[in-house]
C-alpha positions as CSV (number, residue, x, y, z in Angstrom):
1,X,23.3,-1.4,-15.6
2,X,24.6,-1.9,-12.1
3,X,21.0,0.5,-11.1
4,X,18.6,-1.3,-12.8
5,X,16.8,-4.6,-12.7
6,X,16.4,-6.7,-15.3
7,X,12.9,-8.5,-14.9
8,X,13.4,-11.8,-16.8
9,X,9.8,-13.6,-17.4
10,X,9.8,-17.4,-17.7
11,X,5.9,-17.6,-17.7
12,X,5.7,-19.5,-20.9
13,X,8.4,-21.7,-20.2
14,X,8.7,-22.7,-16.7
15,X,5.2,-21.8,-15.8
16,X,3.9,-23.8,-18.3
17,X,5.7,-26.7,-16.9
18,X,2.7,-26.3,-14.3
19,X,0.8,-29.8,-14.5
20,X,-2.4,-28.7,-16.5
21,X,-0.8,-25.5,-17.9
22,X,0.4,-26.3,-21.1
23,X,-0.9,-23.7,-23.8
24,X,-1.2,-23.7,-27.4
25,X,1.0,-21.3,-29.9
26,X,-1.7,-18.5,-29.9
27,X,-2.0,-18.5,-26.3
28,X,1.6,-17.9,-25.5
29,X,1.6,-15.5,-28.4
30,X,-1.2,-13.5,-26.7
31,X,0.8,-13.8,-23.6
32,X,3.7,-12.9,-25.0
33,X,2.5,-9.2,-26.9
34,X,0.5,-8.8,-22.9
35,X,4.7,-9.4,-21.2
36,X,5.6,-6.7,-23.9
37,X,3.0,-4.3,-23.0
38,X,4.2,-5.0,-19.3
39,X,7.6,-3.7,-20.8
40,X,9.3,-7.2,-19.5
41,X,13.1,-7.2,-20.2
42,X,13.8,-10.6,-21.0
43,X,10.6,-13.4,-21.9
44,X,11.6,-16.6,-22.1
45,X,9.0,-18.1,-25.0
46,X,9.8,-22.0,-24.6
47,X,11.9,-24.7,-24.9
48,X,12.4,-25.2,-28.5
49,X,14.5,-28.4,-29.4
50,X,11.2,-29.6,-26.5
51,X,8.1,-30.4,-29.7
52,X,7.3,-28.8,-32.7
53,X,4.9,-26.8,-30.7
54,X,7.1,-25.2,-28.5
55,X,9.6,-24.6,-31.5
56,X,6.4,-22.7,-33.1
57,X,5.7,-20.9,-30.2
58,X,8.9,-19.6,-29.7
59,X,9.0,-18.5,-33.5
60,X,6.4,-16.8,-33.5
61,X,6.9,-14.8,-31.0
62,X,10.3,-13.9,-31.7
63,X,8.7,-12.2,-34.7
64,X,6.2,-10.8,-33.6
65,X,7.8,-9.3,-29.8
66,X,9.9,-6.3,-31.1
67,X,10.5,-4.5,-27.1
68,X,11.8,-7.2,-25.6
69,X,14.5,-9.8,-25.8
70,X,12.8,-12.9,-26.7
71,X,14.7,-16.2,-25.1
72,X,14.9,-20.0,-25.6
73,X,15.9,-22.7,-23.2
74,X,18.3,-25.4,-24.0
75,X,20.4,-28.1,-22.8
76,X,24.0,-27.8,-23.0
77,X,24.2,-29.7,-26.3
78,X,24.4,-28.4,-29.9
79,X,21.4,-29.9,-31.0
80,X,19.0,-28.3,-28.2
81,X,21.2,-24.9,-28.9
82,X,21.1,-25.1,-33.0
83,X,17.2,-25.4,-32.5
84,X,16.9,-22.5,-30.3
85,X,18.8,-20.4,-32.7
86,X,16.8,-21.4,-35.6
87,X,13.9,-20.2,-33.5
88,X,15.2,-17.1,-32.7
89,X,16.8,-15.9,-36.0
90,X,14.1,-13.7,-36.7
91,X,13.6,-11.8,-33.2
92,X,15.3,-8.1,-32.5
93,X,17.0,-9.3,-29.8
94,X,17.7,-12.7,-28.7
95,X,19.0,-14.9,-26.0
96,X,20.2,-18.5,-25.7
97,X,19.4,-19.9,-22.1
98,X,21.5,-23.3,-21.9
99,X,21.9,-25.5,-18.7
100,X,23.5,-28.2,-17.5
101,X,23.2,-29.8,-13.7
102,X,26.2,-29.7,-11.4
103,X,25.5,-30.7,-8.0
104,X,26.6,-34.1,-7.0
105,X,22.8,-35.6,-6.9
106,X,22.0,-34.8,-10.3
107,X,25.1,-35.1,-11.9
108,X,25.5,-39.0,-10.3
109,X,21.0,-39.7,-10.6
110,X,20.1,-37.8,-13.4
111,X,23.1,-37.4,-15.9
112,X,25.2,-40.4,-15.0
113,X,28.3,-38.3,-15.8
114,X,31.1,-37.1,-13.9
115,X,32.2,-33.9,-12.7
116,X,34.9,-33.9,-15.3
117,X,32.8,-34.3,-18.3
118,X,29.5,-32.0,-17.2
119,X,31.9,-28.9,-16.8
120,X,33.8,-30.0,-20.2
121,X,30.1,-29.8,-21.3
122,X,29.0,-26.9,-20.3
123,X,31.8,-24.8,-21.1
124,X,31.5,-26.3,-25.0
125,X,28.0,-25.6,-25.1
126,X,28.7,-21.6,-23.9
127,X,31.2,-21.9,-26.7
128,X,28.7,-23.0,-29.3
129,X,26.1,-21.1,-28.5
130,X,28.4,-17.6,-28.1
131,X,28.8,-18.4,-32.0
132,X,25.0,-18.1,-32.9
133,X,23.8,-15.3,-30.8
134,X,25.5,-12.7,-29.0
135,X,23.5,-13.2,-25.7
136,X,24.1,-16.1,-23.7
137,X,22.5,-17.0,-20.3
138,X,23.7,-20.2,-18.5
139,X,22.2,-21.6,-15.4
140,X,24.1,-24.3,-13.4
141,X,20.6,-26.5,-12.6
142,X,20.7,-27.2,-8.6
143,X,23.2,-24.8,-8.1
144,X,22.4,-23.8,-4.9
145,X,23.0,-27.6,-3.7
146,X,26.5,-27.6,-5.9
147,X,29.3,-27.7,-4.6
148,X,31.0,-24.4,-4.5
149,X,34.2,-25.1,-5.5
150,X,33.1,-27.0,-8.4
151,X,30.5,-24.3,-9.5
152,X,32.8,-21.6,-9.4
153,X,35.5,-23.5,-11.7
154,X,32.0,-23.9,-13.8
155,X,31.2,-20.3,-13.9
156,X,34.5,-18.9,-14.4
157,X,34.7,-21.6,-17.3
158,X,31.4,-20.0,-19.3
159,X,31.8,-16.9,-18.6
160,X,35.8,-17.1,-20.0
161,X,33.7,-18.8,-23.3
162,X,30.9,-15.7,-23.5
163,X,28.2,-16.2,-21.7
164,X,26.9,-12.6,-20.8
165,X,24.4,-13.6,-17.8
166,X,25.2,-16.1,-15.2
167,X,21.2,-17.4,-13.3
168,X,22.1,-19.3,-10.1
169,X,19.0,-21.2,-9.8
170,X,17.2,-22.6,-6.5
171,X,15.7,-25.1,-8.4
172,X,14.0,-27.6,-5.4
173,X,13.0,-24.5,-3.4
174,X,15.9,-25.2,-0.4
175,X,17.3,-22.3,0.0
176,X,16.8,-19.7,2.7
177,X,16.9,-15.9,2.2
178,X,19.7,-14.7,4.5
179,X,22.0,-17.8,3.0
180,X,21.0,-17.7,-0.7
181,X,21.4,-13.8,-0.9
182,X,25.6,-14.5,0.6
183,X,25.6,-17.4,-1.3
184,X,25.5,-15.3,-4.6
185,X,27.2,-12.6,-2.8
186,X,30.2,-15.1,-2.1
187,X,30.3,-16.5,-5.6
188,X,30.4,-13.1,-6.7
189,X,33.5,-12.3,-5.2
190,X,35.1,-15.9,-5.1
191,X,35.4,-15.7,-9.2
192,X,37.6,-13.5,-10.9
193,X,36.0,-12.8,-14.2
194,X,32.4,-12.4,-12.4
195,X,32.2,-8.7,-13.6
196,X,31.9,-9.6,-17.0
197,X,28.4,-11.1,-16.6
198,X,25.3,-9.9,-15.1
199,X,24.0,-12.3,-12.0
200,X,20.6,-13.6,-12.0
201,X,18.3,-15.2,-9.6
202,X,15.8,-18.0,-10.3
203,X,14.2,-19.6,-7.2
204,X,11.7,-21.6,-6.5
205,X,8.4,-21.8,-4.2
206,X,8.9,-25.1,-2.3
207,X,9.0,-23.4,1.4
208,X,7.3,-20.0,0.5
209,X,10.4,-18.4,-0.1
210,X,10.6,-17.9,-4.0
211,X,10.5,-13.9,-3.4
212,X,12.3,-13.5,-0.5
213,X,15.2,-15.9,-1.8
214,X,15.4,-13.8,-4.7
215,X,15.3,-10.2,-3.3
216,X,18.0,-11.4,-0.8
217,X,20.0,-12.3,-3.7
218,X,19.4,-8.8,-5.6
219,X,20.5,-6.7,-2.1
220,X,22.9,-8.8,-0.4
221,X,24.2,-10.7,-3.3
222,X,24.1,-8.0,-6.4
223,X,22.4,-10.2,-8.8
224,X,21.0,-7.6,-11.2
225,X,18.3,-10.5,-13.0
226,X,15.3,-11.9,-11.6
227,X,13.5,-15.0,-13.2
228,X,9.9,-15.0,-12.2
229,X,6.3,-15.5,-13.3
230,X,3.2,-13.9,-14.0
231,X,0.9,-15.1,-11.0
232,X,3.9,-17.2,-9.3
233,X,2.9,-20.0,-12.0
234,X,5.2,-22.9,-11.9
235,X,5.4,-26.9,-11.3
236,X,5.2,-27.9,-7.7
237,X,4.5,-25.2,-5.4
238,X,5.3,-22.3,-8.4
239,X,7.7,-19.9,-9.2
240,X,9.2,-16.4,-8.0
241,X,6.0,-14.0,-8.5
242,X,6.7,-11.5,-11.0
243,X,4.4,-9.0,-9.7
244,X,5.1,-9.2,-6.1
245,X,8.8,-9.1,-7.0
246,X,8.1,-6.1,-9.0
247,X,6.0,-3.6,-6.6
248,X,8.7,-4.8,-3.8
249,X,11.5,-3.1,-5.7
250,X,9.2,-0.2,-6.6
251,X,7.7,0.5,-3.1
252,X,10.7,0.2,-1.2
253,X,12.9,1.8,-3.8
254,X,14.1,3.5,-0.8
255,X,16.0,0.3,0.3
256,X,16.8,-1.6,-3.1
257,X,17.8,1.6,-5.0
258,X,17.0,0.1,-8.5
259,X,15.3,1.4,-11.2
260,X,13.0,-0.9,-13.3
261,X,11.6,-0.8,-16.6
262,X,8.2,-2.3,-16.1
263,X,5.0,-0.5,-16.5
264,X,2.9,-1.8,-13.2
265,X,-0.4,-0.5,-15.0
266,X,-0.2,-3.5,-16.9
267,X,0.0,-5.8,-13.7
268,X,-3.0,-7.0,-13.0
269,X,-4.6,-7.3,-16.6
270,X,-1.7,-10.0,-17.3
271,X,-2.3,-11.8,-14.1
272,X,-6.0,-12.4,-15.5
273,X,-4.9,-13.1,-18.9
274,X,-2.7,-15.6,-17.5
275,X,-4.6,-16.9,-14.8
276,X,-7.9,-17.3,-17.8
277,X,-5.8,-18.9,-20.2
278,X,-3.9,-21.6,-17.7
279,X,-7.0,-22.4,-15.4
280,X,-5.0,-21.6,-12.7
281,X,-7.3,-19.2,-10.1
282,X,-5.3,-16.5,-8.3
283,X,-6.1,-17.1,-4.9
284,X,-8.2,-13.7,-3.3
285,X,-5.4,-13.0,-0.7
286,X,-2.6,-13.4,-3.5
287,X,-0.3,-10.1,-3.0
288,X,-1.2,-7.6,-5.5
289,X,-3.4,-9.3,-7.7
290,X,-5.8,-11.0,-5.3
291,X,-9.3,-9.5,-5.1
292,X,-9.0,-8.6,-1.3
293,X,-5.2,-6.9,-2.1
294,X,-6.6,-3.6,-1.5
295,X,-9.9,-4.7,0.5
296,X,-10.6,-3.7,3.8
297,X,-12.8,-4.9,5.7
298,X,-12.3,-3.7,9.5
299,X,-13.8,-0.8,10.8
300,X,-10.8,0.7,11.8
301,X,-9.0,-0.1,8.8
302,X,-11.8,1.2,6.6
303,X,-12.1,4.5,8.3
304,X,-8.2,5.1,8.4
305,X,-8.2,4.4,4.5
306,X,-11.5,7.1,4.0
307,X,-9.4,9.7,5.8
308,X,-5.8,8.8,4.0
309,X,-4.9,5.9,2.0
310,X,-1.4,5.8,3.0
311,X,-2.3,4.5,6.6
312,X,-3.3,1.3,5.5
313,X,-2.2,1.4,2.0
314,X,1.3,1.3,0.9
315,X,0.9,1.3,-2.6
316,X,-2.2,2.8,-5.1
317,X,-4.3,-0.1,-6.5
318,X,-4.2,1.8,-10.1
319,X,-0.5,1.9,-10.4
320,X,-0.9,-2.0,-10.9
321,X,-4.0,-1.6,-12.8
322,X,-7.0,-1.6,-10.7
323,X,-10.2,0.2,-11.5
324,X,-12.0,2.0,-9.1
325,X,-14.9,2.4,-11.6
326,X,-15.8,-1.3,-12.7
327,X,-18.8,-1.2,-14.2
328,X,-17.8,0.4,-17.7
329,X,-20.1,-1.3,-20.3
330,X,-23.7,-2.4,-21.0
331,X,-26.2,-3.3,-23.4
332,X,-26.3,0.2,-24.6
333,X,-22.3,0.6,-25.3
334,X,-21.4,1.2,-29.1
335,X,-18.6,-0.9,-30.4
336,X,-16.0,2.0,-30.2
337,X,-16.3,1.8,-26.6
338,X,-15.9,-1.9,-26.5
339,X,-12.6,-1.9,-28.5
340,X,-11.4,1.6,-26.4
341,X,-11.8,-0.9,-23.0
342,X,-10.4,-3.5,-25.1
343,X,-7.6,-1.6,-25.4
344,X,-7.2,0.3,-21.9
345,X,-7.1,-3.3,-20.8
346,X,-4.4,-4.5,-22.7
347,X,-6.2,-6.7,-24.6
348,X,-5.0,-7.0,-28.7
349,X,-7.5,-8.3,-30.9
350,X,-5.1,-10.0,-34.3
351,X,-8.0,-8.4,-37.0
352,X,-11.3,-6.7,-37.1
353,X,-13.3,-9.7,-37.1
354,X,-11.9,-10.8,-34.0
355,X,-13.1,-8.0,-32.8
356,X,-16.5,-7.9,-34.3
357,X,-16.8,-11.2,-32.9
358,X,-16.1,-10.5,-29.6
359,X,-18.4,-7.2,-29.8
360,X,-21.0,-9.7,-30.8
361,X,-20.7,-12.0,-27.8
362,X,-20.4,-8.5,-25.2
363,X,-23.7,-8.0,-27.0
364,X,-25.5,-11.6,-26.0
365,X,-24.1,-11.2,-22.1
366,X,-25.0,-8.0,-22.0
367,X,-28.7,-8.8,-22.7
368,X,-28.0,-11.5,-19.6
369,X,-26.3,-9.6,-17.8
370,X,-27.0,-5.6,-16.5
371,X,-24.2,-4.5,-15.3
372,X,-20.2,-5.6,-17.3
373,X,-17.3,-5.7,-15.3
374,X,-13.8,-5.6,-17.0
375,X,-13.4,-9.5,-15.0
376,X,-16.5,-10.5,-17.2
377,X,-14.8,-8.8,-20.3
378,X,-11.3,-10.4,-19.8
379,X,-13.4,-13.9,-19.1
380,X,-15.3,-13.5,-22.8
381,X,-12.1,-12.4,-25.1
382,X,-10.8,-15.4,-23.2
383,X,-13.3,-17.6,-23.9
384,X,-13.5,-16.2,-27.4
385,X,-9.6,-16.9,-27.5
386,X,-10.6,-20.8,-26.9
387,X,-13.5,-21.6,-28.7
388,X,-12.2,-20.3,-32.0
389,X,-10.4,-22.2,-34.7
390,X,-9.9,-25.4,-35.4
391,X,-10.8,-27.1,-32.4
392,X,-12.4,-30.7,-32.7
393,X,-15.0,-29.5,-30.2
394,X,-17.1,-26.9,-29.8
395,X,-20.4,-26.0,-27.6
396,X,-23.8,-25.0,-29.3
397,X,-26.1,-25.4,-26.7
398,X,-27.2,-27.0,-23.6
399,X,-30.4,-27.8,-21.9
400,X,-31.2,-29.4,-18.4
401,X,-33.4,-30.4,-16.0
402,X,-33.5,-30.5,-12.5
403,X,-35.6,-30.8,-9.6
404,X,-35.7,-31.6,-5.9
405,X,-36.4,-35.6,-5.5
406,X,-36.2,-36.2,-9.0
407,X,-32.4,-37.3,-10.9
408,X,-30.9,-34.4,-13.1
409,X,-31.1,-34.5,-16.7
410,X,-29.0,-32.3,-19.5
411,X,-29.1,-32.9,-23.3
412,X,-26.3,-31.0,-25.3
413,X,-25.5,-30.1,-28.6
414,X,-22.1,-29.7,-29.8
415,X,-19.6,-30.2,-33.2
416,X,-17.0,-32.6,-33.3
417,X,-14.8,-31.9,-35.8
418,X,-16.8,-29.8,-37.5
419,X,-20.2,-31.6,-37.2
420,X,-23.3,-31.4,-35.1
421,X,-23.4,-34.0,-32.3
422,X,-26.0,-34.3,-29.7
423,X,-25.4,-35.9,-26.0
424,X,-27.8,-36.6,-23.4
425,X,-28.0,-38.0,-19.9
426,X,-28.5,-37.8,-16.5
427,X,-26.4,-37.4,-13.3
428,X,-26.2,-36.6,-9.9
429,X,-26.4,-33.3,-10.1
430,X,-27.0,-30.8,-13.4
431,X,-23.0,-30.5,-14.1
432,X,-22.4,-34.2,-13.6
433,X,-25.5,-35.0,-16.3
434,X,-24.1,-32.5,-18.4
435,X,-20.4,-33.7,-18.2
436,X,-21.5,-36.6,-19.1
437,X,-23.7,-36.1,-22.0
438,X,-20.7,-35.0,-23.3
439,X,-18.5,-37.7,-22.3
440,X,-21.2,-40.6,-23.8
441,X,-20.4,-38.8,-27.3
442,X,-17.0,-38.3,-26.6
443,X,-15.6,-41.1,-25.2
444,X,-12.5,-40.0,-24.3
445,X,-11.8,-42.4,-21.1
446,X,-10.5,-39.0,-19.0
447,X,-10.2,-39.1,-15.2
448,X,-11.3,-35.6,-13.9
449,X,-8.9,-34.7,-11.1
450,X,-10.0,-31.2,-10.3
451,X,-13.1,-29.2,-10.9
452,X,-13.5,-25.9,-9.7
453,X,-15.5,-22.8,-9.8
454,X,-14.6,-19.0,-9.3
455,X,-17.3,-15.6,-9.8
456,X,-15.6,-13.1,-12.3
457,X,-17.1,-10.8,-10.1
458,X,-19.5,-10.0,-7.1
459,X,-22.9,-10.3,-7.5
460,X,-25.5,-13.0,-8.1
461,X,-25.2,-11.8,-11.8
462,X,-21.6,-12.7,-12.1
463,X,-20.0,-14.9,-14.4
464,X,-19.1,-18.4,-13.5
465,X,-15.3,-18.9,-14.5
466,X,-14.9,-23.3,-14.4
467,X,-11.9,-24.9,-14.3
468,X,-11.9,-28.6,-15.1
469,X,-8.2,-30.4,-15.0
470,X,-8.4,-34.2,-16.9
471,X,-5.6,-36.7,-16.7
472,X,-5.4,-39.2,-19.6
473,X,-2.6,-41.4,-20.1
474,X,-0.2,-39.7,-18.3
475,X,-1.2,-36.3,-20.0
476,X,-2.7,-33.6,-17.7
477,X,-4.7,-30.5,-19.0
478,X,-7.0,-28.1,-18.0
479,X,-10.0,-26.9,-19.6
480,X,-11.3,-22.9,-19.2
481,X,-14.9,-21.7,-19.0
482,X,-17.1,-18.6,-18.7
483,X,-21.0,-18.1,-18.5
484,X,-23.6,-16.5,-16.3
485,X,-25.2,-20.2,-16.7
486,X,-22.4,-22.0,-14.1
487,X,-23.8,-25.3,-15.8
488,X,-22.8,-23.9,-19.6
489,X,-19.6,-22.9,-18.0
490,X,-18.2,-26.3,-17.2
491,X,-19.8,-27.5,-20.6
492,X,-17.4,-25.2,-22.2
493,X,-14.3,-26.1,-19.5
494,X,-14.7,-29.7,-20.3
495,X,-15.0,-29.4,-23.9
496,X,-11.9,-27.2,-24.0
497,X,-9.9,-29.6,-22.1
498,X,-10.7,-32.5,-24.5
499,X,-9.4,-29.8,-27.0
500,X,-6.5,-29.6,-25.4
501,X,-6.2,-33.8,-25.0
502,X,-6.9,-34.2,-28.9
503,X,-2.8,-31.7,-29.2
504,X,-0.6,-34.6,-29.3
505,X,2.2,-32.5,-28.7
506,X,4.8,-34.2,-26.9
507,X,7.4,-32.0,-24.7
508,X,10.9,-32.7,-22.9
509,X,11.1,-31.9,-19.2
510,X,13.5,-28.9,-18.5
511,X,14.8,-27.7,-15.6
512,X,12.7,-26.1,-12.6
């Protein structure tokens, strides 16, 4: 164990605390099988004891994840901890993630209890939880602002009642690497039953130091646990990145020694999965997963790569799954071919009519569109992934107008709740008099706070991937959407998001 690092995801929990990121139960779930494809140690599928949803969520994935340990987040009470195990009772392996706060701010703020009773708590809720499952992560919330003689009298406390992994988290983002890495190191050494857990790391984005923070703590303070997320996803300024995190331990093996489990060919097709399903665009210069992450664009740089990769490269674009062939499909392709990239993309279709369904809309772009890209493929099973079910809406059609001098108009036909509604009017522009065509049907009294656009790929022929973020009464979502027509795309974004509005699924803030 004391050679290998445990990659602990928290995409579906923490990331999802992202304002705007919330995702339904078959969402995660799809997430979920992609982590296990990625061969992630530890995912950590919700909050249970937070909704129904999440309760759900975590559920089914427990059954349905068989490689990895599947995890639920508590607070250190036996109600939160009950409802986790309930969750879990079904999964191959399973953890118990329970927390409590111990530095002076939150303890006096927050909790309104003293030192006295939150370590009485904590060591109960260890206790209580050791008696359900057999794996038992705590995480002292704001530890690195705790002080240290009270969190070791903490730790040494849980650990003496079972709990198997001890997470110092950085949950505001303060730390620094240098300090946070001797910080563990010190607490490490400081209590006496410390070798009876594994140390983990959980640190946040606030000052761009998420990574660093927690590589310093895996060399210079032996934590042998990261908690991160697919893309860096997470509430404020995000999470530790799972992927850069992951190729920094693999590409300079030579200085971390540590083996991983992970299977990097997996990378980037979760980063998209991920980044379709939340609305949340992976910035082009993002480490590894960014479009221009193995671009070069000056001279010099271009020749040295032609003549070797490794003088500008340090590590090989397909070990994280890049393809240097991207144009793999057209209007010709048979539907073997289709599911065989489905496949070689990570992509798991739950029956043969998904898939037949999906073939069927490859089909329709492909007669738009020439030339298929995986992007525009991951884009349409995503989009597929939305529109289907029971959603209250869903788009037909959409047609509009406009002209130089003269005021957009768009009429649109959609169902709500199953039947056919149309909407039309104008707007300042072709997407505003479509939006609200829409919204004169709808009526759903939603502020729009962000509306964005990204091309799937790199031609005038590219998909437009729309991102449309509404805020409603004190709920936040985002809405997803992919067409060639960038004016259908945000049809489809907005009517997702007011999918998303219509869940009433209410959720209790965990820790960061």
């Amino acid at each position: 164990m004391a050679d290998k690092l445990i990659i602990f995801d928290t995409t579906l929990r923490d990331g999802e605390q992202s304002p705007g990121a919330s995702m339904t139960r078959d969402e995660k779930l799809r997430i979920a099988r992609q982590l296990e494809r990625l061969k992630v140690d530890v995912i950590e599928a919700g909050f249970a004891a937070s909704s129904n949803g999440d309760f759900e969520a975590v559920q089914a994935i427990a059954r349905a994840v068989r490689d990895s340990t599947i995890c639920s987040l508590s607070r250190a009470n036996d109600r939160d901890i009950s409802r986790a195990a309930e969750a879990l009772k079904d999964a191959a392996s399973a953890r118990i993630h329970t927390f409590i706060a111990t530095s002076a701010l939150h303890m006096e703020k927050k909790l309104r209890m003293t030192p006295d009773e939150v370590f009485e708590q904590a060591r109960l809720s260890v206790r209580f939880a050791r008696n359900l499952v057999g794996d038992v992560e705590f995480s002292p919330e704001d530890g690195y602002r705790s002080d240290v003689d009270f969190l070791c009298r903490v730790i040494e406390a849980v650990i003496t009642e079972g709990a198997t992994t001890i997470n110092v988290p950085d949950t505001v983002g303060y730390a620094v690497p240098e300090l946070y890495g001797n910080f563990i190191k010190y607490l490490r050494e400081r209590i006496p039953n410390s070798d009876k857990a594994v140390w983990s790391v959980h640190c946040h984005n606030d000052l761009g130091m998420a990574v660093a923070n927690s590589l310093a703590g895996v060399k210079i303070g032996g934590a042998r646990q990261v908690e991160c997320t697919i893309n860096g996803l997470g509430e404020r300024a995000g999470n530790c990145s799972l992927e850069e995190i992951v190729m920094a331990v693999k590409t300079r093996k030579d200085y971390f020694g540590l083996e991983l489990g992970i299977d990097t060919r997996h990378i980037l097709a979760t980063s998209r999965m991920v980044s379709q399903t939340t609305g949340f665009v992976v910035q082009p210069n993002k480490a590894v997963v960014g479009a221009n992450a193995f671009a070069h664009a000056s001279g010099i740089h271009q020749d040295g790569v032609l003549k070797a990769r490794d003088t500008y490269e340090i590590m090989r674009a397909e070990d994280v799954g890049w393809s240097a062939n991207k144009i793999v499909l057209g209007k010709l392709s048979g539907r073997n071919a289709f599911k065989q990239r489905l496949q070689e993309l990570g992509i798991a279709m739950d029956s043969e009519a998904d898939i037949n369904t999906a073939f069927a809309r490859f089909k329709e772009l492909a007669d738009r569109k020439s030339e298929i890209f995986d992007e525009d493929i991951l884009a349409l099973v995503s989009d597929e992934s939305i529109t289907r079910g029971s959603e209250q809406y869903v788009f037909i059609s959409l047609a509009q107008h406009s002209e130089t001098g003269e005021r957009p108009q768009a009429a649109i036909v959609f169902t709500a709740g199953g039947k056919e509604v149309k909407g039309e009017s104008d707007g300042n522009g072709p997407v505003d008099a479509s939006l609200k065509a829409i919204e004169a049907h709808v009526k759903s009294g939603a502020e729009m706070v962000l509306y964005s656009v990204n091309a799937i790929s790199g031609s005038t022929e590219s998909q437009g991937e729309v991102t449309v973020r509404l805020q409603n009464s004190g709920r936040v979502v985002n809405g997803v959407g992919a067409d060639p027509d960038i004016v259908v795309a945000s049809a489809k974004a907005y009517l997702n998001a007011l999918n998303k509005l219509q869940s009433k699924a209410d959720s209790v803030a965990a820790q960061g």
